[in-house]
ZAVORO-936680 format. One record per residue (C-alpha): x, y, z; residue in three letters. Coordinates in steps of 0.2 Angstrom, whole numbers. Layout:
<pts>
+-------+-------+-------+------+
:  east : north :    up : rest :
+-------+-------+-------+------+
:     X :     Y :     Z :  ALA :
...
+-------+-------+-------+------+
</pts>
This chain:
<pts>
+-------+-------+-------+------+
:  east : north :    up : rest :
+-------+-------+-------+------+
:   374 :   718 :   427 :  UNK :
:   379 :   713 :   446 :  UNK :
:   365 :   697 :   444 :  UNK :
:   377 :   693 :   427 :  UNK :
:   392 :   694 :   437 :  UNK :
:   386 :   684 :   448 :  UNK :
:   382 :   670 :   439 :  UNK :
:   398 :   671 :   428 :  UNK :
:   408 :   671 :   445 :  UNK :
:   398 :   656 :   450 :  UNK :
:   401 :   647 :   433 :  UNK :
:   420 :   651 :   433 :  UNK :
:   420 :   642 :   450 :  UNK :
:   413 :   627 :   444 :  UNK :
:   423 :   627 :   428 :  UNK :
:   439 :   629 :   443 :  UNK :
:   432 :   615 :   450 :  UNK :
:   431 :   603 :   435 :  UNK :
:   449 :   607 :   432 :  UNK :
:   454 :   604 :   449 :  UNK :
:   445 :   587 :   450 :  UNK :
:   453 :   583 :   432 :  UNK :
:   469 :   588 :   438 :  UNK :
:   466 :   575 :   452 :  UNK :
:   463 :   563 :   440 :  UNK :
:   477 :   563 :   429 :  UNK :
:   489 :   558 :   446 :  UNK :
:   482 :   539 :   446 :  UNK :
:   487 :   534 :   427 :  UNK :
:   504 :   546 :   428 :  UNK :
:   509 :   537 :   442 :  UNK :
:   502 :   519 :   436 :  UNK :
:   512 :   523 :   420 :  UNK :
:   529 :   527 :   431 :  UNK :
:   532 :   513 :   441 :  UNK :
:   526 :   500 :   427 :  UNK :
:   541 :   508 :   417 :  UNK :
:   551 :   508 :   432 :  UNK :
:   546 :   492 :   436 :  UNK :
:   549 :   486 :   418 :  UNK :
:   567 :   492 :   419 :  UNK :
:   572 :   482 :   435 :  UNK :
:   564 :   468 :   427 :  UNK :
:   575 :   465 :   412 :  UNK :
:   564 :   454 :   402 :  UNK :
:   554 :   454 :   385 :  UNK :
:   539 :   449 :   391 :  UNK :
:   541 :   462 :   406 :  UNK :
:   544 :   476 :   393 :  UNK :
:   531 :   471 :   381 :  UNK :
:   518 :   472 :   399 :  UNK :
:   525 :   489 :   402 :  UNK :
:   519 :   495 :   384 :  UNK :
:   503 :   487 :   386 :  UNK :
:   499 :   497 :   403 :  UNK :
:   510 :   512 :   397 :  UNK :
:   497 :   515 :   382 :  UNK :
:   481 :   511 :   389 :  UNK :
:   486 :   526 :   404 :  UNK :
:   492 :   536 :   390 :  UNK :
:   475 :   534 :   381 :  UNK :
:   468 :   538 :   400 :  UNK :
:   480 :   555 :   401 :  UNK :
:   475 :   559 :   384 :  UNK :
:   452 :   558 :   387 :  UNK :
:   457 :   567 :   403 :  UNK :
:   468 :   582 :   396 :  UNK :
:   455 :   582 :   382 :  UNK :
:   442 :   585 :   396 :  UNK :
:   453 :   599 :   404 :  UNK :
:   454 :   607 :   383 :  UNK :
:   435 :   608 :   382 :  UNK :
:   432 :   616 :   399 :  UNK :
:   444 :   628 :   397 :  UNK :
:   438 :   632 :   382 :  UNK :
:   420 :   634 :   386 :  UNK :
:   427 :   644 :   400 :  UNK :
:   435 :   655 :   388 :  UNK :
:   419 :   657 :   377 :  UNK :
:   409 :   662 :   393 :  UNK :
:   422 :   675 :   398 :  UNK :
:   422 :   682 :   380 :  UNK :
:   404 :   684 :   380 :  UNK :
:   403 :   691 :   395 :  UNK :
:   415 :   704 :   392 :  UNK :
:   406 :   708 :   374 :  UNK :
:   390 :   710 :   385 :  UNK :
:   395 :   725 :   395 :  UNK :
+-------+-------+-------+------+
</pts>
């Protein structure tokens, strides 16, 4: 069983370190989608707003496919832990 958890130790580490570097990447479109809607509300314009929800959805659609991402590796995660813990 030490050789087992082992491996589910090293997978678990992995699995940390997808989340970590997912984590990572959900700071560009955040901050992307800040300032553009800080930017949009100094600018006080139609077309400055109508800019802002053009970048604000397609870094929305970016948070979305990267928190999706995060879903499915901590679920697989989960699965692993589950079967290892039915295997003792």
């Amino acid at each position: 069983m030490p050789e087992t958890e082992e491996l589910g130790g090293r997978s678990n580490c992995s699995k940390m370190k997808q989340l970590s570097a997912e984590l990572h990447e959900l700071c560009q479109p955040l901050t992307t989608l800040q300032c553009t809607l800080e930017m949009a509300a100094l600018t006080d314009t139609q077309e400055a707003y109508r800019e802002a929800m053009e970048t604000g959805l397609a870094e929305c659609r970016r948070l979305v496919a990267s928190v999706e991402s995060m879903r499915e590796i901590l679920h697989e995660t989960m699965r692993e832990a589950e079967k290892f813990e039915a295997d003792k």
